[in-house]
C-alpha positions as MATLAB code, in Angstrom:
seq = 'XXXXXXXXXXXXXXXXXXXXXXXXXXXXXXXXXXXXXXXXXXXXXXXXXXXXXXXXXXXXXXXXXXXXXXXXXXXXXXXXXXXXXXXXXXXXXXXXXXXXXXXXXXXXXXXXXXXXXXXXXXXXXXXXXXXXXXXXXXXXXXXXXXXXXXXXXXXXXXXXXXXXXXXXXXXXXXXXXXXXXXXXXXXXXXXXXXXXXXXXXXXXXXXXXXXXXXXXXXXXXXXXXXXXXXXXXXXXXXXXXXXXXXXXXXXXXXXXXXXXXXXXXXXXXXXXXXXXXXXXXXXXXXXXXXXXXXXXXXXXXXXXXXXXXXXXXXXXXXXXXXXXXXXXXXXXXXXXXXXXXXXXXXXXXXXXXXXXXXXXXXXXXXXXXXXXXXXXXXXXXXXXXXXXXXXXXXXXXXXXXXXXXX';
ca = [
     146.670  -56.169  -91.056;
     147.748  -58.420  -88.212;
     146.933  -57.921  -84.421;
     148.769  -59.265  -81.524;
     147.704  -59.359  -78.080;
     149.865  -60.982  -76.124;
     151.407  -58.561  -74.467;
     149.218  -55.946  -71.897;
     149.684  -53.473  -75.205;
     147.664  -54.748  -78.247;
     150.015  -54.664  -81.886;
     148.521  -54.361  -84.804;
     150.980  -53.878  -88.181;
     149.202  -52.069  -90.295;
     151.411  -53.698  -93.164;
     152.214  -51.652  -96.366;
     148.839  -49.740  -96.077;
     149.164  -45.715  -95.763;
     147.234  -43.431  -93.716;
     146.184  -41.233  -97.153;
     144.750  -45.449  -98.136;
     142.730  -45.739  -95.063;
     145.351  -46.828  -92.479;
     143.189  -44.259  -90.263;
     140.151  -47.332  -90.204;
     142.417  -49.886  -88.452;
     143.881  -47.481  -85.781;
     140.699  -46.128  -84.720;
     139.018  -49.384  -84.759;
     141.774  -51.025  -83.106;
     141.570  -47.707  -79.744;
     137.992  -47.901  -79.963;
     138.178  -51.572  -78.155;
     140.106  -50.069  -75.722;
     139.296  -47.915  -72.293;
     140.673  -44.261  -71.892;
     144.040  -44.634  -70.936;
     144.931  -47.544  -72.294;
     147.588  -47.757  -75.092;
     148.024  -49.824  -78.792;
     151.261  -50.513  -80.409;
     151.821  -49.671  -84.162;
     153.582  -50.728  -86.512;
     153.674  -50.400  -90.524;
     155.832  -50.104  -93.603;
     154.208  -47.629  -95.593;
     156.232  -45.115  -97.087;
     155.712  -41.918  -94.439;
     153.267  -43.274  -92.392;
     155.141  -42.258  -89.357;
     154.368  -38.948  -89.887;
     150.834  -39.185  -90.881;
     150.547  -41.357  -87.834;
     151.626  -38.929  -86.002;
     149.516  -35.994  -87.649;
     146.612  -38.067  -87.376;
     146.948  -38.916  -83.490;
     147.413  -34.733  -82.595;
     144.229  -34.379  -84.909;
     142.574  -37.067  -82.569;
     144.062  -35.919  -79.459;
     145.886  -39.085  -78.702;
     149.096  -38.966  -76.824;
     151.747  -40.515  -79.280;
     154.875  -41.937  -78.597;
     157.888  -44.448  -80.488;
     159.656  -46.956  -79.180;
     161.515  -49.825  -80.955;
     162.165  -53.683  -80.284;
     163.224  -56.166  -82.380;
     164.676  -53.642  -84.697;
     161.735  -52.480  -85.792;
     160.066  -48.746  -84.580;
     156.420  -48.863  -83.718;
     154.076  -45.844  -82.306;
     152.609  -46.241  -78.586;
     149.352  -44.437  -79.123;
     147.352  -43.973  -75.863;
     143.528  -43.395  -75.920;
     141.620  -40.425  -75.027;
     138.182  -40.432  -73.424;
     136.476  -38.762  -76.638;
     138.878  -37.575  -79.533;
     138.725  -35.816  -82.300;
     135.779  -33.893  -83.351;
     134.253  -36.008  -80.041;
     136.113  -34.537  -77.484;
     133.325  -32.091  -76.431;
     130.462  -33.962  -78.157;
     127.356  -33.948  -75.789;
     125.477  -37.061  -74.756;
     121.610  -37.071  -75.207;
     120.603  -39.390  -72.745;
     119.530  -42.565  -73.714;
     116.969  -43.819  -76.063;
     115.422  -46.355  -73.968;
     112.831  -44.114  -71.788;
     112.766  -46.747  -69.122;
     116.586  -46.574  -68.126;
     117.703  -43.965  -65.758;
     118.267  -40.753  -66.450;
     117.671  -41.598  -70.231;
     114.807  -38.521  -70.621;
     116.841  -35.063  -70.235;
     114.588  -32.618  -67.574;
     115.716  -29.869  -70.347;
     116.581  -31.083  -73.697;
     119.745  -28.514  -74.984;
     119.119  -26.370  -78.112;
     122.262  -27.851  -79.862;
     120.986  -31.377  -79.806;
     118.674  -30.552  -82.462;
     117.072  -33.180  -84.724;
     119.948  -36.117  -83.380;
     118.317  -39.353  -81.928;
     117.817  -39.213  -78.005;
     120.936  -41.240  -77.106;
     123.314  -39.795  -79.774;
     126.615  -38.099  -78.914;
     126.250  -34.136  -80.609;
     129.299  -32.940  -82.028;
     130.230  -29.372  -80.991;
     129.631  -26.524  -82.587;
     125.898  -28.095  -84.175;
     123.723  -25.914  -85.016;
     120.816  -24.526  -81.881;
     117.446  -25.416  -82.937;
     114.649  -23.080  -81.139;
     112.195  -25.519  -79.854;
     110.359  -23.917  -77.808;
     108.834  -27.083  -75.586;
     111.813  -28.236  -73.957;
     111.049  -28.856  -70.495;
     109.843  -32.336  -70.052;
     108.052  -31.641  -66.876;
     105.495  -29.108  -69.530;
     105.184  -32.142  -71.955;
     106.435  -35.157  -71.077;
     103.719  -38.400  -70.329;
     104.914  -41.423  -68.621;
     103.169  -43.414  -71.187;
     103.175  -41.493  -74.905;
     104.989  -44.845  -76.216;
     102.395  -47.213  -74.986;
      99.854  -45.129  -76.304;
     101.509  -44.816  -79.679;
     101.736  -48.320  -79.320;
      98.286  -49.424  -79.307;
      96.950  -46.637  -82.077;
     100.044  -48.356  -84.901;
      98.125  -51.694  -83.779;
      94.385  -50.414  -84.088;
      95.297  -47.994  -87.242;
      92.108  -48.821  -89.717;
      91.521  -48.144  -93.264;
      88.588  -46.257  -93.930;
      87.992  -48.069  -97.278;
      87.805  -51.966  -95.500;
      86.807  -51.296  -91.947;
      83.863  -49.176  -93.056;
      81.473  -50.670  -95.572;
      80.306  -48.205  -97.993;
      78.445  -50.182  -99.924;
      75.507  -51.138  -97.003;
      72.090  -50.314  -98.322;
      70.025  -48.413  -96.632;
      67.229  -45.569  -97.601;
      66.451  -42.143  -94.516;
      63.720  -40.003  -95.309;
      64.611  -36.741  -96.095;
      64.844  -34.742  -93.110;
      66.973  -37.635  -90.888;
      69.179  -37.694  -93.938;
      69.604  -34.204  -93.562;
      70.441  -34.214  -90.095;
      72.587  -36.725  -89.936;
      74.826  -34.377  -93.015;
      74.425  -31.411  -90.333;
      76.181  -33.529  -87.660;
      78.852  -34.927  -90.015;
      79.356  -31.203  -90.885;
      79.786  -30.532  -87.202;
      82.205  -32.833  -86.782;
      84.421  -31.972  -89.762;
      84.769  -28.664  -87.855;
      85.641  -29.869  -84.746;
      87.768  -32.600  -86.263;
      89.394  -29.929  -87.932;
      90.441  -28.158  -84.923;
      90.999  -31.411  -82.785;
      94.437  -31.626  -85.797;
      95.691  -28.357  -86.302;
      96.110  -28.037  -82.341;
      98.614  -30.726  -81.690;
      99.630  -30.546  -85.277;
     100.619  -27.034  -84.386;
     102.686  -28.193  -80.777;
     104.332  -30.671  -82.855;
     106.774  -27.975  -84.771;
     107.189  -26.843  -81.492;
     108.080  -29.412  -79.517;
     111.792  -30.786  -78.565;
     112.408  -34.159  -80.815;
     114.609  -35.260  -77.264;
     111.006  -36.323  -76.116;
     110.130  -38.253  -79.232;
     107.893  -40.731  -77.219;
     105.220  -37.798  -77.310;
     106.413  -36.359  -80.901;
     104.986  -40.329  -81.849;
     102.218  -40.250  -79.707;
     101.109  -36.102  -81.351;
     101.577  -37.457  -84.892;
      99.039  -40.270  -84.967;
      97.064  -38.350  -83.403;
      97.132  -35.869  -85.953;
      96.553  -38.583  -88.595;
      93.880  -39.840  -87.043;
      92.057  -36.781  -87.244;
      93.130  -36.816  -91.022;
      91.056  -40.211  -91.392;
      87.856  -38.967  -89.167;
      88.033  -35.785  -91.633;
      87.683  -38.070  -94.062;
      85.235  -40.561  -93.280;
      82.912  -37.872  -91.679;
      83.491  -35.990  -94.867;
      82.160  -39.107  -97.171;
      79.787  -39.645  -95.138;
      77.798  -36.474  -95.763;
      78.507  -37.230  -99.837;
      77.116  -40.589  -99.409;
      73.760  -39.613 -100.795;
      75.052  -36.872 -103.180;
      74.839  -34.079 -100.453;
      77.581  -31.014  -99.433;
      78.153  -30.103  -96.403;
      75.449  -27.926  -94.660;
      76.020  -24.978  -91.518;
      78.760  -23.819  -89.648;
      78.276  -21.057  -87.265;
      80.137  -18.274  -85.837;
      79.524  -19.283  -82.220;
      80.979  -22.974  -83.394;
      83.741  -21.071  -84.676;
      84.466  -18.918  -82.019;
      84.640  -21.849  -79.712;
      87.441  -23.534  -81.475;
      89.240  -20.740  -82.371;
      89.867  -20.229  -78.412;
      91.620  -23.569  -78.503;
      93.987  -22.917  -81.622;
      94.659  -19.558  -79.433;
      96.209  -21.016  -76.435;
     100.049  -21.179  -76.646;
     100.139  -23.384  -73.417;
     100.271  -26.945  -74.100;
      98.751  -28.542  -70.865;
      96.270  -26.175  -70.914;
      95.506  -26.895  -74.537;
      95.950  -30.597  -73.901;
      93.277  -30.352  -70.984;
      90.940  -27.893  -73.073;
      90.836  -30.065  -76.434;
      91.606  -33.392  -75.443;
      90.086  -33.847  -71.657;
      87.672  -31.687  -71.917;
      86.927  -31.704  -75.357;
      87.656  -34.954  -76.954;
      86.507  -36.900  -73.722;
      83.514  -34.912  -74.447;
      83.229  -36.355  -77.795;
      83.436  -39.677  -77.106;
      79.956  -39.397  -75.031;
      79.055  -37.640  -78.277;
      80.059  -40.490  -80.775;
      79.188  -43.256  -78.611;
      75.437  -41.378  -78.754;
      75.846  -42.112  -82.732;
      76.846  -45.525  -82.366;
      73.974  -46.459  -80.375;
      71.027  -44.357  -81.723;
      72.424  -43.352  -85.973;
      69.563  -44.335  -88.284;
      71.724  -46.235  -90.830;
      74.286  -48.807  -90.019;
      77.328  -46.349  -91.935;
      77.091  -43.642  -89.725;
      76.974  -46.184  -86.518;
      80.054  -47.966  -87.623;
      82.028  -44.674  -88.680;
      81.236  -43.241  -85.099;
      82.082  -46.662  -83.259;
      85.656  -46.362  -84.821;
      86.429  -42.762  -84.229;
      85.221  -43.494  -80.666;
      87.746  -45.203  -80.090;
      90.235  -43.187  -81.659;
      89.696  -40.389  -79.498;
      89.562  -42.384  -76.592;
      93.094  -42.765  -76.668;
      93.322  -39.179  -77.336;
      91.957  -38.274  -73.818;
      94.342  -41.198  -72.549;
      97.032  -38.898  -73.755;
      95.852  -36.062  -72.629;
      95.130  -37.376  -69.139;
      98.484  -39.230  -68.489;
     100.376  -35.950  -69.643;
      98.462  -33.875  -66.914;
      98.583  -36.204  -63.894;
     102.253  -36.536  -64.804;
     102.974  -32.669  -64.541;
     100.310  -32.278  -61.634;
     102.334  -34.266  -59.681;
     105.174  -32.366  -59.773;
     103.234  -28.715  -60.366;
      99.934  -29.001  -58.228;
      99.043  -25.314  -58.382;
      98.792  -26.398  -62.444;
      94.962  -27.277  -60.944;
      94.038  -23.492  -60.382;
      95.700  -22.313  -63.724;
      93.043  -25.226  -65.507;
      90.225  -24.289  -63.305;
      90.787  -20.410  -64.747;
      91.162  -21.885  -68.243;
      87.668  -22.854  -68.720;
      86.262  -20.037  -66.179;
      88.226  -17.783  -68.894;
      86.514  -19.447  -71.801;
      83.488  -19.784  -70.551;
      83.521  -16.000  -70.067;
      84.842  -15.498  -73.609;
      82.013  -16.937  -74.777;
      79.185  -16.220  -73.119;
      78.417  -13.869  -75.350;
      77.539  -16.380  -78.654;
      75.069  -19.112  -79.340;
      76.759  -22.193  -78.554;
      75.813  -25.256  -79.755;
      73.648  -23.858  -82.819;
      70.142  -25.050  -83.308;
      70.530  -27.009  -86.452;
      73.233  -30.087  -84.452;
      70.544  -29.837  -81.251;
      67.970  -30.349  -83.529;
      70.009  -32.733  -85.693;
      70.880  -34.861  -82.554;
      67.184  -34.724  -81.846;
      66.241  -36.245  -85.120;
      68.765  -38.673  -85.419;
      67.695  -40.606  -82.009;
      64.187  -39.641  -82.909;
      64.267  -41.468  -86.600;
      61.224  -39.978  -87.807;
      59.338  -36.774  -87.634;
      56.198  -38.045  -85.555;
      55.488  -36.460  -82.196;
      56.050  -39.606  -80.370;
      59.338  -39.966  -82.131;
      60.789  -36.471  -81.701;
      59.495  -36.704  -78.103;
      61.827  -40.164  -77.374;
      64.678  -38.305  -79.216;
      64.207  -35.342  -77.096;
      64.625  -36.913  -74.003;
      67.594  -39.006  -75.428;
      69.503  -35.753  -75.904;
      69.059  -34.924  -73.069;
      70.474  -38.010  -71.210;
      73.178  -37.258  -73.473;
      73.851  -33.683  -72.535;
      73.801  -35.517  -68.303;
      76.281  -38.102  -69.670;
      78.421  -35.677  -71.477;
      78.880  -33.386  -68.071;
      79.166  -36.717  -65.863;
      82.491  -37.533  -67.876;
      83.534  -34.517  -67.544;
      82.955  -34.249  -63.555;
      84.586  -37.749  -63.626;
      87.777  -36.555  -65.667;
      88.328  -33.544  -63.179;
      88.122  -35.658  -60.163;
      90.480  -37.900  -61.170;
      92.828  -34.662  -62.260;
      92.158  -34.128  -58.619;
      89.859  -31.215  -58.576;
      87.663  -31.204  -55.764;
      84.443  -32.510  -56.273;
      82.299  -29.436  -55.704;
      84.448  -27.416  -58.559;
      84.446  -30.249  -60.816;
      80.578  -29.660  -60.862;
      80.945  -26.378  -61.176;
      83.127  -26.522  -64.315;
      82.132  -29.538  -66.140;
      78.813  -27.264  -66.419;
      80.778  -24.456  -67.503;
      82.514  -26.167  -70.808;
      81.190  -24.375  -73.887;
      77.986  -25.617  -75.390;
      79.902  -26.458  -78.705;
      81.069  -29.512  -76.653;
      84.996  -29.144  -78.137;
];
């Protein structure tokens, strides 16, 4: 092929090559460097190719037409804003989040699984997602987030030594299985909840879709490590109540995802991390402090998530305050009629910071859980504040959170 551009209409010759050879490559190349409205010049020698030119250019949508110089007849093909199968393709925004306009406030069915940025060709199929508002989901920053938990990502087999010695009596042993147990549960619901949203949510806002799915794995890894933990010393997992159960199960109920963002993850999760950092400081053996110290921080980022996503939509939705404040009145009432926390993790707790079954001991450990039940409401009260609940109902509610602490 040979292009000249000498004149204000570029020329390419597209020499003895045919449009049913590929011809097609060079033409659409050769528009696609120029704007909408502009026109190429082409020439060939191909047996036909006039016509296919021409059949080609009404497939495309391009206005056509033949002049001749020189002797020789060449096409005048003038370019369309979008041709072809493009002409009604939609644009998906952008997929830089930062630039304007480049997050859709309602991503469009028929963009389905296509990268945020992509033109759609008409007539794709309509996925049903149904969380495609971004003011319901969106989080200013789900990247950054996502971000930091690819960089702090740890492997449960080298950042956890399983091979520290160390020897608990019996009973501390025992509790310290009964919390792991506890956690499994919880861990298990703090997964299938987002995991669940995920399926549902729009792939236009794949910032959070990034953000939800390493979230969901690193529930897979506390699973895990909470899980070999209680096998450690040859033991199964010991008691799961029905109060426990009934707790969670109100979370994997609620279809609304702020208000199951702000029940598991503020609420919850920020809840836990008072919980783990309790196990860090006061765990008999050095395993179970260095398994809680990393999930800690895990699931701080979790509530990091879960915060930025609710001050981002309480911005725009402040009445979303009174619809929270119901959520846990509603739970709380739910509730009220089972057990809570069950004895055995109170007790567990109790023995853990305790160390040893003498009355002095279980008196220290006592009092220790008890500072930890203060700290675990204080974060709470501190988290609702800073949603911008007043301070009075933030008391109120950060007492009302269920007893199971998720």
């Amino acid at each position: 092929m040979t292009t000249k551009a000498e004149s204000p209409s570029p020329l390419i010759d597209i020499e003895s090559l045919g449009f049913d050879a590929g011809a097609h490559l060079l033409v659409r190349h050769a528009l696609d460097a120029l704007m909408p409205g502009q026109t190429l010049r082409v020439m060939g020698t191909a047996p036909g190719w006039e016509v296919m030119l021409e059949h080609w250019c009404r497939a495309q949508g391009h206005l056509v037409q033949w002049q001749a110089a020189e002797g020789r007849r060449f096409a005048v093909i003038e370019r369309d804003r979008r041709y072809g199968r493009w002409r009604d393709a939609q644009q998906t925004g952008r997929s830089d989040p930062r630039v304007a306009e480049a997050v859709a406030s309602r991503a469009s069915p028929a963009w389905g699984l296509a990268a945020r940025g992509a033109q759609v060709e008409a007539g794709s199929p309509e996925f049903a997602f149904r969380l495609d508002q971004k003011a319901e989901v969106w989080s200013e920053n789900a990247a950054d987030l996502y971000a930091q938990a690819v960089a702090a990502q740890w492997d449960p087999d080298e950042a956890v030594d399983w091979l520290l010695p160390f020897d608990l009596p019996a009973p501390v042993e025992a509790a310290v299985v009964q919390i792991m147990t506890y956690l499994v549960e919880n861990e298990n619901a703090a997964l299938v909840v987002p995991a669940r949203f995920l399926g549902q949510l729009h792939l236009h806002y794949r910032e959070l879709q990034a953000a939800l799915a390493i979230q969901v794995a690193d529930e897979a890894r506390h699973i895990d490590v909470f899980t070999r933990r209680i096998r450690h010393k040859g033991h199964e997992p010991a008691r799961s109540t029905a109060g426990g159960q009934a707790s969670l199960k109100t979370l994997l109920d609620e279809p609304d995802f702020s208000i199951a963002s702000f029940m598991l993850s503020v609420m919850g999760e920020g809840t836990f991390v008072t919980l783990l950092q309790f196990l860090q400081r006061h765990a008999p053996d050095p395993l179970t402090r260095q398994i809680a110290r990393l999930a800690a921080r895990d699931e701080a980022r979790h509530v990091a998530l879960g915060m930025s996503h609710l001050l981002y939509r309480l911005n725009s939705e402040p009445r979303l305050r009174s619809r929270l404040a119901h959520a846990v009145e509603q739970r709380h009432d739910a509730l009220e009629g089972t057990a809570g926390l069950n004895e055995e993790v109170f007790d567990a707790l109790i023995l853990i910071a305790a160390g040893e079954l003498t009355p002095a001991a279980v008196a220290r450990g006592y009092a220790q859980v008890q500072t930890l039940m203060r700290e675990m409401a204080d974060g709470r009260y501190t988290r609702l504040v800073r949603l911008g609940v007043e301070p009075a109902q933030a008391k109120q509610l950060a007492a009302l959170h269920t007893r199971n602490f998720m």
